[in-house]
N, C-alpha and C positions, 0 to 999 in steps of 0.2 A: 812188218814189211818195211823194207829203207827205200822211200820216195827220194828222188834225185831233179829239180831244176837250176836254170838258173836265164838270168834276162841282163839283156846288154844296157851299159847306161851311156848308147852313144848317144843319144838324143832324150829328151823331155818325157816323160812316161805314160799313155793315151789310154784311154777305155777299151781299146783292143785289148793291150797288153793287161788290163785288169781282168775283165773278163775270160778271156783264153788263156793267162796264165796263172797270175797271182791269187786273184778270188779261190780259182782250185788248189793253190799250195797253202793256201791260207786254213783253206778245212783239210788241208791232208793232215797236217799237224796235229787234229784231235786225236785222230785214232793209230797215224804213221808214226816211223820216224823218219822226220824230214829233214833233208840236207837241200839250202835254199843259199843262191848265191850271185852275187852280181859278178859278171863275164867281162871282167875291165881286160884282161889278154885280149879274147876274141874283137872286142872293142878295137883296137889296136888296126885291125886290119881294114876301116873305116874311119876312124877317127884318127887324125896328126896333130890334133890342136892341143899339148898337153894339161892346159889350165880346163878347156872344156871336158875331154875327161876324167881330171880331178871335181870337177865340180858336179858334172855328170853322176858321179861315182857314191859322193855324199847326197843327192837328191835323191838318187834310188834306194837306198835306204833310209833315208827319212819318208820315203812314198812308202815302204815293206812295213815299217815300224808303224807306222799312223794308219797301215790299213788293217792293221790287227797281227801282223809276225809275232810271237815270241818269242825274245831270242833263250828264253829259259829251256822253253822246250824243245825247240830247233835247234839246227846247227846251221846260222845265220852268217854268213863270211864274204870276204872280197876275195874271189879266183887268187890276183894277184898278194893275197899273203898265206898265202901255202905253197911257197914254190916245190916243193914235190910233185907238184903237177907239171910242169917245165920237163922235170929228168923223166919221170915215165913217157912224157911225148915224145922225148926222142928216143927212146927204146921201141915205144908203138910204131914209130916211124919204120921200122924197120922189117913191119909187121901188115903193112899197106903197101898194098901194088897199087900202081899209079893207074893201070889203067881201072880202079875201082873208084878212085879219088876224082879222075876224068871225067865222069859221067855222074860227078855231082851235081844235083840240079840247080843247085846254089851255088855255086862257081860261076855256071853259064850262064846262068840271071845278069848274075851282076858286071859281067864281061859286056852282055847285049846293053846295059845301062849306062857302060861308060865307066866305069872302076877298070883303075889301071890292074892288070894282073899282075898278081906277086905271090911268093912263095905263102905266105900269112894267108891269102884268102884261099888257093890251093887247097893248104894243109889243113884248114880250118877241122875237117871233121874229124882228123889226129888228135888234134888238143880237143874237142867234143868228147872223142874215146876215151881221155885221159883223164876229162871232169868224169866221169859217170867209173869208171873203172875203180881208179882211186881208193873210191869208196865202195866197193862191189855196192852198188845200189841194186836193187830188186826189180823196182819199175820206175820207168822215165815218161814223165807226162809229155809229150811233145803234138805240136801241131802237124798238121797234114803233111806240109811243105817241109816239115822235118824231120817227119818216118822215115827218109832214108839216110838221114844221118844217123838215126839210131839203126838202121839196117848194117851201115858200116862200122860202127859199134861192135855188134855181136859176130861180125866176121873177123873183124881184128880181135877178139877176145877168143873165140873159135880156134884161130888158127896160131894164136900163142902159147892157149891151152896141148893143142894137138902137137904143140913144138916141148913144149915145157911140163906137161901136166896140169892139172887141174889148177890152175892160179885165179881167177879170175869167174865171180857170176855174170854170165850170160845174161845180161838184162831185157827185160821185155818192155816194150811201149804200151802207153797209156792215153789212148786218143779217148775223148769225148766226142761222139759221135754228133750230143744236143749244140755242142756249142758250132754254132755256124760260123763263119769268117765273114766278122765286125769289119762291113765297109766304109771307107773314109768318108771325107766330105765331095771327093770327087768323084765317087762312087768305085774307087779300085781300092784292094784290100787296104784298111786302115795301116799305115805302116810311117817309122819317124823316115825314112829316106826317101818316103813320095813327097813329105809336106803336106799333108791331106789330116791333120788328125784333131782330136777333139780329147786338149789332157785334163789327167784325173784333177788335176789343183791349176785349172787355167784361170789367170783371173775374171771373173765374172764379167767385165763388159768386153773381152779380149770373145771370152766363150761365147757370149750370148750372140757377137759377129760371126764369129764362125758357123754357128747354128742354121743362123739362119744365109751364110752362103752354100749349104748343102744341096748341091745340084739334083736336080729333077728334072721332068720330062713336064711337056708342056699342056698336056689336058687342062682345058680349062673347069675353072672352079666350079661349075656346076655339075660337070660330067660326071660320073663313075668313075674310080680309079683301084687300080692293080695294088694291093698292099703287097704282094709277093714279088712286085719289079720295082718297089718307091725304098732307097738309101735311109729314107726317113722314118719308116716305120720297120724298118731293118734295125734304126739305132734305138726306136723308143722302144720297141720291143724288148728292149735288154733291163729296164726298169719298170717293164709292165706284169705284172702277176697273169696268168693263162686267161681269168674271164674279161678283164681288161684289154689284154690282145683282141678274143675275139667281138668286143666290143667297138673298139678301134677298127678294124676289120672290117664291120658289116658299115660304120659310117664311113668308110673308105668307098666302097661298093653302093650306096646309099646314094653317089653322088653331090656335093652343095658343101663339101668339106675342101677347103682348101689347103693348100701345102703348107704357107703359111701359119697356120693355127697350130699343122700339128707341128712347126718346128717348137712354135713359142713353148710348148707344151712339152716337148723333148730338154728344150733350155731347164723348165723349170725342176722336172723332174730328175738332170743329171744336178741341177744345181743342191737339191734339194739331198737327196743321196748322199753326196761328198760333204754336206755340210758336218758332219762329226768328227770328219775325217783330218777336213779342211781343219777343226779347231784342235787336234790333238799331233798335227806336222807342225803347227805353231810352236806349241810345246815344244815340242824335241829337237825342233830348229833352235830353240834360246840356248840351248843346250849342248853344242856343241861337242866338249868333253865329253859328256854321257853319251855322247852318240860315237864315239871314239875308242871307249871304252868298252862298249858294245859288240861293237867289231873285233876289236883284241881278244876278247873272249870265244869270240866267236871261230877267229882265227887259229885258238890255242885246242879247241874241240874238234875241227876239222882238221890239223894235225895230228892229232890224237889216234886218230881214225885211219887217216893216210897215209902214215909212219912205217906200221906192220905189215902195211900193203908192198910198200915200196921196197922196203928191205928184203920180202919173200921175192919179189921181182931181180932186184939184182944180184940175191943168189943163186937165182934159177940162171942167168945169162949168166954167171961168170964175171960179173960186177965187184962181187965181194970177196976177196982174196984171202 
């Protein structure tokens, strides 16, 4: 089966974005084939700073590689070095009615937030269609908040096939039901564009502040407390094994546990976690070349892949003369 992701490096990379994405691309590569990819295009449509997403760009891949990617077995690449992905978007383009595009729930997010509208954020789920298509991928692991870009996905593949012929798999989503939506420190979904997050290689007294500004509700320490309404055992629970949960749980409910404690206690155990991780980003950080390398490889397997796609594309339109 060909598993298809891929994650933006417009910002810093968070325990959300491990948990919800990477962690699961990480074991799909045992038994999948995995196409795994950093979205420096879609990036584009938020970020203008070009140094920051050049830099952006090499931190997320030194985040994929140090959390266990391999690029031997994977097809590990930057969006932005397979331009074949460019020309089929705008073929797709032509294959998206606007008003499906209109009623993207991620356009209108980021309009009510104050992101100027532009064709880039618009068209975003075009070039989405064109990552995932490319490669007839099988299944696309995607979050909640982005089943419906994989919805516009398989209607623009739908209705190209229905134009063209069979070109193109229909790809299905891949939701994890267990994985809940990793709340920030301000208790709204963890995300780099709230400024709320808690990242995987923060440095340790930078983390340990943030920890413990993780907002909560004000029962006092002796009271009983909700672990099912506390940010805090929201995020510990993500490094606690099931009888530890409900351990934590019942001295929640127990009462005479303070927030406090269990931040410290969340500090240590994300600190503790990353520490492997922490020592083998070091590595590949000294490395720079090799990590350049890496990607050129990577880049010449997802053209590989992409090529035969592309070429059946613009014979069917009348592209290839």
């Amino acid at each position: 089966m060909r598993v298809l992701s891929g994650i933006q490096p417009s910002g810093t990379l968070h325990i959300g974005n491990y948990f919800a994405m990477m962690q699961p691309m990480i074991r799909f590569q045992e038994e999948h084939q995995l196409f795994c990819f950093i979205v420096n295009y879609h990036a584009l449509t938020t970020v203008s700073e070009g140094e920051r997403l050049r830099q952006g760009t090499l931190d997320a891949a030194l985040d994929f590689l140090a959390l266990g990617l391999d690029p031997e077995r994977a097809y590990f690449y930057v969006q932005a070095d397979v331009p074949e992905v460019c020309e089929l978007t705008w073929i797709l383009n032509n294959h998206a009615p606007v008003a499906r595009l209109e009623l993207a729930h991620s356009y209108k997010d980021k309009l009510q937030k104050g992101f100027t509208p532009h064709n880039g954020l618009f068209s975003y789920p075009v070039l989405m269609a064109a990552d995932i298509l490319l490669y007839q991928a099988n299944v696309v692991p995607v979050g909640k908040d982005q089943k419906q870009h994989l919805e516009i996905t398989r209607d623009i593949a739908m209705r190209f096939n229905h134009a063209y012929g069979e070109t193109f798999v229909v790809p299905e989503a891949w939701i994890d039901e267990h994985t809940a939506v990793v709340p920030g420190i301000d208790g709204q979904k963890m995300s780099k564009s709230y400024g709320n997050t808690l990242e995987i290689f923060c440095p340790e007294k930078e983390l340990k502040k943030k920890v413990m500004s993780i907002v909560t509700d004000s029962t006092p320490l002796e009271e009983p407390k909700d672990p099912d309404k506390c940010n805090v055992f929201a995020l510990i629970s993500l490094f606690l094994g099931e009888d530890e949960k409900k351990d934590l749980a019942e001295r929640y409910r127990a009462g005479g546990l303070g927030y406090g404690t269990v931040k410290k206690e969340l500090f240590s155990r994300m600190w503790e976690y990353f520490a492997p991780y922490r020592a083998r980003r070091a590595e590949l950080a000294a490395d720079l070349g090799e990590l350049h390398r890496i990607m050129r490889m990577g880049a010449e397997k997802a053209r590989a892949v992409a090529a035969p796609t592309l070429e059946a594309v613009r014979a069917k339109v009348g592209l290839s003369y």
